[in-house]
N, C-alpha and C positions, 0 to 999 in steps of 0.2 A: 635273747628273746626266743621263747620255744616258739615250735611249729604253728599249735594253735592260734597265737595273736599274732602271727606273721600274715595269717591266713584270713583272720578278723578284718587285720588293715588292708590288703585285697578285696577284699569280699564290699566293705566299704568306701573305699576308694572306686570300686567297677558301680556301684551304687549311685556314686553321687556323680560320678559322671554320667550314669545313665539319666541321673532327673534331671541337669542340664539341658543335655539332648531332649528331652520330653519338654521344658519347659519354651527349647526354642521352636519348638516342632508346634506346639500348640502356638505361641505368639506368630510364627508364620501362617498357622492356618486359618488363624484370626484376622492376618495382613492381609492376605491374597483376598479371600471376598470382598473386604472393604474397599482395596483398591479397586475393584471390578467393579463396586456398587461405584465409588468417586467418579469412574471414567464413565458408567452409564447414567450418572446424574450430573452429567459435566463440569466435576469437581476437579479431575486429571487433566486439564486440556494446557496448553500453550497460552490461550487466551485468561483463562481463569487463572493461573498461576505468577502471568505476567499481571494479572489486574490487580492481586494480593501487595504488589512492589509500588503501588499509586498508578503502572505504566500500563500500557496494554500495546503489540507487537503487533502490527500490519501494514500491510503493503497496498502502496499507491501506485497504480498501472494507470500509464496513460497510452494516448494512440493520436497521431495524426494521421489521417489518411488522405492519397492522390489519387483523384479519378480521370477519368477519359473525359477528353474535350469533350464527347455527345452526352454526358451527365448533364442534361436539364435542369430548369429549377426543382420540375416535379422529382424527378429522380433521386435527386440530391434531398429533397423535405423526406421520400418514402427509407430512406436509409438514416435518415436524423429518427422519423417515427421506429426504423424496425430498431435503432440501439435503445434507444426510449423504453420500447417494450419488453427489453431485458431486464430492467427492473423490475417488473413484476413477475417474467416469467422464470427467471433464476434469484430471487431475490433472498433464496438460500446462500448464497455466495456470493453476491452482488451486493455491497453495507452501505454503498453512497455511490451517487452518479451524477454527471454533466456531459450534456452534449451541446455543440455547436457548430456554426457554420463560422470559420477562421476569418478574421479582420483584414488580416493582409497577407495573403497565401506566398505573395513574394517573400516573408521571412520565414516560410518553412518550408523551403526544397518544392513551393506549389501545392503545398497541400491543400484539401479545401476546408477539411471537417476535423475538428476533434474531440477528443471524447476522456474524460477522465473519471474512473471507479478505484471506489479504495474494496481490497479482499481483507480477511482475516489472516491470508499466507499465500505465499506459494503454490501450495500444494490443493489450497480452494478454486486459487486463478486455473492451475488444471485443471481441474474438476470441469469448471466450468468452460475452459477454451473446449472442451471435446463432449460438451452436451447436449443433448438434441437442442434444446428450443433455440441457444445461439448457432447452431450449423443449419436450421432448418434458416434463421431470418439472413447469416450472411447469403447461403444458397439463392435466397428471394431478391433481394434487397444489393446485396455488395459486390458478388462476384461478376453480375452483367456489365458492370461501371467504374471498378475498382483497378488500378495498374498499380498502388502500391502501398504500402504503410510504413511508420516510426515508432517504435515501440521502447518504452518506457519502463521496467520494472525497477520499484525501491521501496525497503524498509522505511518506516519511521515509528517513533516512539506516542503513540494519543495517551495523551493524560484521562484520568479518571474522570475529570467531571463532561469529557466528550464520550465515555463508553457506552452507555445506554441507548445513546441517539447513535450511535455506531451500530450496535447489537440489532438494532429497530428494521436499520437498513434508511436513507435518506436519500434525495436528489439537489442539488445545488438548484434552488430556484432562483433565474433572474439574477447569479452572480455573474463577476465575470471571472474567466478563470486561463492560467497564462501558464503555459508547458514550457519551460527550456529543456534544451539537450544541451552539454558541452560534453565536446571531446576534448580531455588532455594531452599533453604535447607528451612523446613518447619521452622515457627518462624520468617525468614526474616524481619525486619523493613520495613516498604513503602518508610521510607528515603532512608534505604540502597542500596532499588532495582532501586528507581528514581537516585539516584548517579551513579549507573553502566548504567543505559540507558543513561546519559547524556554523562558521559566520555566515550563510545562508540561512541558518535553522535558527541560528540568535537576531535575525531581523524582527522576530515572533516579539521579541523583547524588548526592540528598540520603543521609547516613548512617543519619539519623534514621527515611527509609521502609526503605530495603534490604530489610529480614526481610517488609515487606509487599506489596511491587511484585515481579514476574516482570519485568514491559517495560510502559512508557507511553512512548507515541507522541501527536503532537498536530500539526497543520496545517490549512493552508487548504485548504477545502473546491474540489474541481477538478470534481467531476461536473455535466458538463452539462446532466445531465435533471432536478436537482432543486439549487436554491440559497436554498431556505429559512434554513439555517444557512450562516453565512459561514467557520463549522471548524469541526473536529469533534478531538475527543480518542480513543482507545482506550487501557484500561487491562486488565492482565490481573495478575491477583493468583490466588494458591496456594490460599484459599480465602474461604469466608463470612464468616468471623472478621478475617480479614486485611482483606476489605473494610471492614467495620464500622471497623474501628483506622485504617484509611485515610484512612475519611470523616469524624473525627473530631479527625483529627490535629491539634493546634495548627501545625503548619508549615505541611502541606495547606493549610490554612485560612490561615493569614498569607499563602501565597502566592497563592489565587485569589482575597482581598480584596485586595490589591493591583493586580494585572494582569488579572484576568477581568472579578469585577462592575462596578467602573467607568465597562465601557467595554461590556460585554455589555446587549443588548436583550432577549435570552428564550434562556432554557436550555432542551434537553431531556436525561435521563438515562434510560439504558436500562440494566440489571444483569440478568445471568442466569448461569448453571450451564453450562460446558458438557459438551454430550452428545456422546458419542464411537458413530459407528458400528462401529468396526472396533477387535479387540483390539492390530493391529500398528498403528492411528493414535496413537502416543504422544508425547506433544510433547517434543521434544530443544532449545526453544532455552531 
C-alpha cells in the first residue's frame, strides 16, 4: 500500500472519530438542559420517579411527648393548638398530620400527647425540624412544660391512588390513631426483624381487619436523635370501637405472637383521638 492511502485511511479514521465525539458532545448538550428543565419542573425528584413504579417513598414521624406535672389542661389544649398550626404553617413539608391527647399515658413511658406527620423524606423532616414557624411554636407552647419525647422515624411504601391527597398535605380528622415502638432483643437476625416489618405491613391485607384498619404502616426506626425502639408501627383506624376490635382480634394477635414477641425486648403503645384544627383539614386518604 503506498504512502498516499495509508494516509487516506488516517486522515479518515481521525474523521470519524472526530464525528463521534461531536455527535456525543451535542446528545450531551441536549441532555444536560433537559435534565435541569425535569428537576425544575419536578420531573427529577425521588417523589416523581418513585410515583412512575405505582409507589411513592415517605416517611412517617411520629412523637409522643412527656410533660411536667404543672402542664394544665389549658396548657396541654395550647401545645395540641400550637402542633395543629404546623400544618398550615409548614405545610410545605408537613403532607398529613394528627394530634392528640394519649388514652392511657401508663402505656407510653407517661406520655401525655402524641402527634403523627407523614414527610416526603428525610431530608424534608429536617428542613422542617430547624424552621422558624416550628421553633418559634415549640419556644411558646412546648419548652415551658415539656421534660421529654419518643421519637419515631420510618420509611413506608403509599401506593398511587393515596398520592394526590398526600401531595395536597391532609389531617387525620377524628381518627384514632395508635404509635408502637418495639425494641428488639439484641442478636435479632435481619431476617427475623424484616419478617415482623412485613407481617405488620400485610395486616393492610388481612380481609379479616379491613372494616377496622384505614392504613398500618410499620418499619425500622431511622431517627437519628433517638433509637430507643429499633421500629416503630403507626396504625390509623375510623374510630374507638374499631380500635378495641383490633386489639382483640384473634388474627392481630396470631400474628404479633408469631413475629413481634418473640423477638421484641420492650414495647411501648401510644392510642389517642385525633384533633383537627381546621374544618378544611379532612383526611382524603
Amino acid at each position: 500500500m503506498d504512502l498516499e492511502v495509508c494516509w487516506f485511511f488516517v486522515i479518515l479514521s481521525c474523521t470519524m472519530a472526530t464525528s463521534r465525539w461531536l455527535v456525543c458532545a451535542l446528545v450531551l448538550a441536549c441532555a444536560l438542559p433537559f435534565g435541569q428543565a425535569a428537576r425544575g419542573w419536578g420531573l427529577d425528584t425521588p417523589a416523581a420517579r418513585n410515583n412512575t413504579m405505582g409507589k411513592r417513598t415517605m416517611l412517617e414521624h411520629a412523637v409522643v411527648f412527656q410533660l411536667k406535672a404543672t402542664a394544665n389542661d389549658d396548657a396541654k389544649q395550647g401545645i395540641v393548638d400550637g402542633l395543629l398550626s404546623l400544618k398550615e404553617s409548614c405545610a410545605e413539608w408537613v403532607k398529613t398530620e394528627a394530634v392528640g391527647y394519649l388514652m392511657d399515658p401508663s402505656q407510653a413511658k407517661g406520655a401525655s400527647l402524641g402527634l403523627y406527620q407523614r414527610f416526603e423524606s428525610l431530608a424534608t423532616l429536617d428542613e422542617y425540624f430547624y424552621s422558624k414557624p416550628k421553633a418559634v411554636m415549640v419556644k411558646k407552647y412546648m419548652v415551658p412544660f415539656m421534660t421529654g419525647e419518643i421519637t419515631f422515624d420510618f420509611e413506608v411504601e403509599v401506593d398511587d391512588d393515596e398520592s394526590e391527597a398526600v401531595l395536597k398535605g391532609v389531617a387525620c380528622k377524628d381518627e384514632v390513631i395508635r404509635i408502637v415502638g418495639i425494641k428488639v432483643k439484641e442478636g435479632t437476625s435481619q431476617q427475623d426483624m424484616d419478617s415482623m416489618v412485613k407481617s405488620l405491613n400485610d395486616l393492610n391485607d388481612a380481609p379479616e381487619l379491613k372494616p377496622l384498619l384505614t392504613k398500618i404502616t410499620a418499619g425500622r426506626n431511622l431517627c437519628p436523635r433517638d433509637q430507643r425502639y429499633t421500629h416503630a408501627l403507626v396504625a390509623r383506624l375510623p374510630s374507638v370501637e374499631a380500635l378495641k376490635k383490633y386489639s382483640t382480634h384473634p388474627y392481630h394477635i396470631s400474628v404479633i405472637s408469631k413475629t413481634v414477641w418473640p423477638i421484641a425486648e420492650t414495647t411501648l403503645t401510644a392510642d389517642f383521638v385525633s384533633e383537627c384544627g381546621s374544618a378544611q383539614q379532612k383526611s382524603l386518604l
